[in-house]
N, C-alpha and C positions, 0 to 999 in steps of 0.2 A: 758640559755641566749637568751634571744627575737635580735632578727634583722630586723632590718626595711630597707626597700627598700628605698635606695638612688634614689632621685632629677637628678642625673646624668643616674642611670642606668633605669629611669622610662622614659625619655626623650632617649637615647638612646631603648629603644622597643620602643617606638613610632616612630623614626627617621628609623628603618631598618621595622618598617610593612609600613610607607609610602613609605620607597623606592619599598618595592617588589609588594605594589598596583600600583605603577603609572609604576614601571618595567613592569610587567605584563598589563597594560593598553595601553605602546604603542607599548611593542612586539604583540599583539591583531590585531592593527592597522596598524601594517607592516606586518602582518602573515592572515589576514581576507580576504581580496581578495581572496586569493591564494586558502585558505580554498573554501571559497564560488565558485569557477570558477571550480574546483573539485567536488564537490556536484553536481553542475548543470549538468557539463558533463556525471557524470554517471547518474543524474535520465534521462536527455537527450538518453544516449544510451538506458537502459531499458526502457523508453517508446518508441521509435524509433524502438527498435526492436519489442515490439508488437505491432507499425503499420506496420511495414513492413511485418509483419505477417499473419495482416489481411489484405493487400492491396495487397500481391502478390498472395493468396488464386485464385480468381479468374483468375487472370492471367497464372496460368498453365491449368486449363481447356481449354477445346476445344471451340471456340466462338459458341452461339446457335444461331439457325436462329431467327427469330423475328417472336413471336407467340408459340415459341418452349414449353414447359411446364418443369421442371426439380420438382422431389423433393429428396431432399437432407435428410430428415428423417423419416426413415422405422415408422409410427405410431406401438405407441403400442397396442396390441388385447388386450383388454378384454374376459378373461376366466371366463364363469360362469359356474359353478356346476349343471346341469342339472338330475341330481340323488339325489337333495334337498330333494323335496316329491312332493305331487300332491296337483294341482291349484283344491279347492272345492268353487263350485261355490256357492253362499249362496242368498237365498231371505230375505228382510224384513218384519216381521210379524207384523198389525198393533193390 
């Protein structure tokens, strides 16, 4: 036996997904602030803390005099292998 979707019950799903679109649409609008004021604050404190990071750096060192030289990183050596072979010095023949 075939059953066909009642006029009543096709308007009724239509009537409870508009409600729970427009539900949902101003619970958004009374809940999105709130949302967003949250977001900000925390990416506010993580970036906040890496400037304070890099802004109190120099503030614990000792003040330099002016002219002073500082460097902050030990270059790295270049290591060559000196037991290669031998430099053969060569002429051009014409």
């Amino acid at each position: 036996m075939l059953q066909y979707a009642s006029a009543v019950g096709l308007l009724r799903t239509i009537l409870i997904i508009l409600m729970v679109y427009f539900g949902v649409k101003i619970l958004a609008r009374l809940f999105m602030p709130f949302l967003a004021k949250y977001v900000v604050k925390k990416a506010e404190q993580r970036f906040g803390g890496q400037f304070d990071q890099s802004q109190n750096r120099p503030k614990q060192e000792q003040p330099k005099k002016e002219g002073e030289v500082s460097i902050d990183k030990i270059p790295n050596t270049k290591t060559s292998n000196k037991d290669v072979g031998d430099y053969v010095d060569y002429e051009e023949i014409d």
